[in-house]
C-alpha positions in Angstrom: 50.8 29.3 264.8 50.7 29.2 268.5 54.5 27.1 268.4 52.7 24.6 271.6 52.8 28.3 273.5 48.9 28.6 273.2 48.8 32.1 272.4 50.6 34.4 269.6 53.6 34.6 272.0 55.7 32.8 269.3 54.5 34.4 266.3 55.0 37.7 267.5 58.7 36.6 268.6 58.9 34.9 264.8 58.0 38.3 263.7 61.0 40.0 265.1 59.2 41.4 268.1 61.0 38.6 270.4 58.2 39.6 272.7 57.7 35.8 274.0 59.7 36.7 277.7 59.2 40.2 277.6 56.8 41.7 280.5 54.1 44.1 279.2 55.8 47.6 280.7 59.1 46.2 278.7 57.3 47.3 275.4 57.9 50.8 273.7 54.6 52.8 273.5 55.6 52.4 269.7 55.3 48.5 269.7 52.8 47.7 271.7 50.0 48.7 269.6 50.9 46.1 266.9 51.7 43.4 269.9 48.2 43.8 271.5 46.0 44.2 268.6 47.7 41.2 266.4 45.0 38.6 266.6 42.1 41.5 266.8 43.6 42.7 263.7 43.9 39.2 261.9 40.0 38.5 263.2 38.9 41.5 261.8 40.3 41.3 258.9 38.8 37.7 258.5 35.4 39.2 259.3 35.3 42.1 257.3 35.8 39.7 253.9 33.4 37.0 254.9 30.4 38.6 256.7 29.1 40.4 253.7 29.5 37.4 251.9 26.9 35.7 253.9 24.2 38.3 253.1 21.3 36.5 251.1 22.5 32.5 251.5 19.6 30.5 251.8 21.8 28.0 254.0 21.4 30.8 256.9 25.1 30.8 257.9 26.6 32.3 261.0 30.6 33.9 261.8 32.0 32.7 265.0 35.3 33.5 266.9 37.0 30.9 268.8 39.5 32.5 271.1 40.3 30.2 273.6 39.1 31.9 276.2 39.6 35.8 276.6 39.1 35.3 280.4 41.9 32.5 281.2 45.1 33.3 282.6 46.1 29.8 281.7 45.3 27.8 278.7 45.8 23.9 278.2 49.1 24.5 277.5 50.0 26.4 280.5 50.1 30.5 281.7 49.2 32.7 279.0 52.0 35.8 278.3 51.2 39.2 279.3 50.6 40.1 275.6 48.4 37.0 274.9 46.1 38.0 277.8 45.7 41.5 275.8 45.2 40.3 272.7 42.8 37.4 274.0 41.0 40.6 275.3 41.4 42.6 272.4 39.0 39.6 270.2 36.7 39.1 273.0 35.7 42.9 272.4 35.8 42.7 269.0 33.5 40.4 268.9 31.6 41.5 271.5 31.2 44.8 269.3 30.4 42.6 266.1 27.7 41.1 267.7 26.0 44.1 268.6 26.6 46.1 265.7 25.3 43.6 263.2 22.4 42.9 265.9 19.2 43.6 263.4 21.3 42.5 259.8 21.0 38.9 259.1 24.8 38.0 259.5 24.6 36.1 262.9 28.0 36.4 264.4 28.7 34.2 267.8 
């Protein structure tokens, strides 16, 4: 998904947004709000269908996000784009907010 860019830069172009060279200010107020919550979005989306799923399994499963890092300007594959580093953000607090919310349930989320 990440086209060797490391982040979403290339889907997003792929998805007509061409936003893989565009600076962060170059984005309408209109577009940006689809650009920066992409991945937050797809995470959420993922977790909202599995999580009560795992209510009652004897197996005691857990839900973890793998982002890559939400603090890294640069990932193994070199700088992240402007857009990335939001939406790298954007699933750290997501999760962040998971965790706590589901705190006391038995749905373990990392």
């Amino acid at each position: 998904w990440a086209n060797h860019a490391g982040d979403e830069s290339s889907t997003l172009a792929a998805q007509g947004g061409g936003s893989s060279g565009l600076r962060l200010l170059s984005f309408e107020p209109s577009e940006f709000i689809s650009h920066a919550t992409q991945l937050a979005s797809l995470h959420y989306t993922a977790a909202h269908s599995l999580l009560p799923r795992m209510t009652g399994s004897p197996n005691r499963p857990s839900y973890t996000f793998v982002t890559g890092g939400g603090g890294a300007l640069h990932t193994a594959w070199g700088p992240r784009s402007a857009i990335g580093q939001v939406n790298a953000h954007a699933v750290w607090g997501l999760s962040a907010a998971l965790r706590c919310e589901v705190s006391e349930s038995n749905w373990p989320v990392r």
